[in-house]
C-alpha positions as CSV (number, residue, x, y, z in Angstrom):
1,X,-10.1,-1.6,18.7
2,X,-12.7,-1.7,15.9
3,X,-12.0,1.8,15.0
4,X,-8.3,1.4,14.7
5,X,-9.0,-0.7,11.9
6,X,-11.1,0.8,10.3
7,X,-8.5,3.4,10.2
8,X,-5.8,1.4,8.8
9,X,-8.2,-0.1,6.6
10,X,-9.2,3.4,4.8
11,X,-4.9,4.6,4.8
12,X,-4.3,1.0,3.0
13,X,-6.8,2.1,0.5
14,X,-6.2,5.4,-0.3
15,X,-2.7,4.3,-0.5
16,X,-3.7,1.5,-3.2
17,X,-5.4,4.2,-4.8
18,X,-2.8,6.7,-4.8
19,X,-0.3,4.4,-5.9
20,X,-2.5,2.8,-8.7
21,X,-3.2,6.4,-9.9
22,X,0.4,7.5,-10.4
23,X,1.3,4.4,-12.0
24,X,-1.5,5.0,-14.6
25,X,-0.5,8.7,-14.9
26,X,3.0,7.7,-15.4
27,X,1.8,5.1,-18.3
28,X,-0.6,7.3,-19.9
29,X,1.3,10.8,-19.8
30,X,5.2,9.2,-20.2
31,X,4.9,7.3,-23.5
32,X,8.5,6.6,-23.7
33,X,8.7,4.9,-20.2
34,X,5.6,2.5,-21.2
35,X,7.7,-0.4,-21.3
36,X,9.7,0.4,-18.2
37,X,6.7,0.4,-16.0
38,X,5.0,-3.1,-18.5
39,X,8.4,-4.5,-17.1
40,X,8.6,-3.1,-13.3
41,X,5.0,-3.7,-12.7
42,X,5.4,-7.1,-11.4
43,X,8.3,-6.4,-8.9
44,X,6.4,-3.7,-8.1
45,X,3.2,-6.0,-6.8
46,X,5.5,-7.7,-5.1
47,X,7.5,-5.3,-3.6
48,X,4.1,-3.7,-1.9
49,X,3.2,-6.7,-0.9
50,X,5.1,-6.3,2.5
51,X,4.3,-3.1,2.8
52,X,1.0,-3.6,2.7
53,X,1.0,-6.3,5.4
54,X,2.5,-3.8,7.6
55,X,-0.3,-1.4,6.9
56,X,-2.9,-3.4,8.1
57,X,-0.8,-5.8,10.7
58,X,-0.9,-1.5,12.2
59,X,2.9,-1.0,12.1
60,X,3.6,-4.0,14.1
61,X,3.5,-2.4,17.4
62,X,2.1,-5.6,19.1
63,X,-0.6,-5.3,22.0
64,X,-2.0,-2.5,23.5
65,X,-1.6,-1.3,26.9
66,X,-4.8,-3.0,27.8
67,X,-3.1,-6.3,26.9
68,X,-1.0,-5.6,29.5
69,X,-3.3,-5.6,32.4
């Protein structure tokens, strides 16, 4: 069990990395879409939001097949 989270844990944050990182390329190499992104950003916190819940709730695939027993 402990190392399913730990699993989840380091996808979750390579995944706020990655997406931290494109935003940041997109702001510093797209001038023109600067206020865009200055405008989206918010939604976009929210928006991952879920998604990340889902990330570390592990897909929401419930119990195990020990549970079961």
């Amino acid at each position: 069990m402990r190392e399913s989270r730990s699993s989840g844990s380091v996808r979750f944050r390579s995944l706020k990395r990655g997406i931290a990182a494109a935003l940041a390329a997109r702001y510093l190499l797209l001038p023109e879409y600067r206020q865009s992104i200055a405008t989206a950003a918010p939604y976009l916190v929210l928006l991952a939001c879920p998604l990340m819940m889902l990330l570390m709730m592990g897909g929401g695939h419930g119990g195990t097949k020990d549970d079961e027993k």
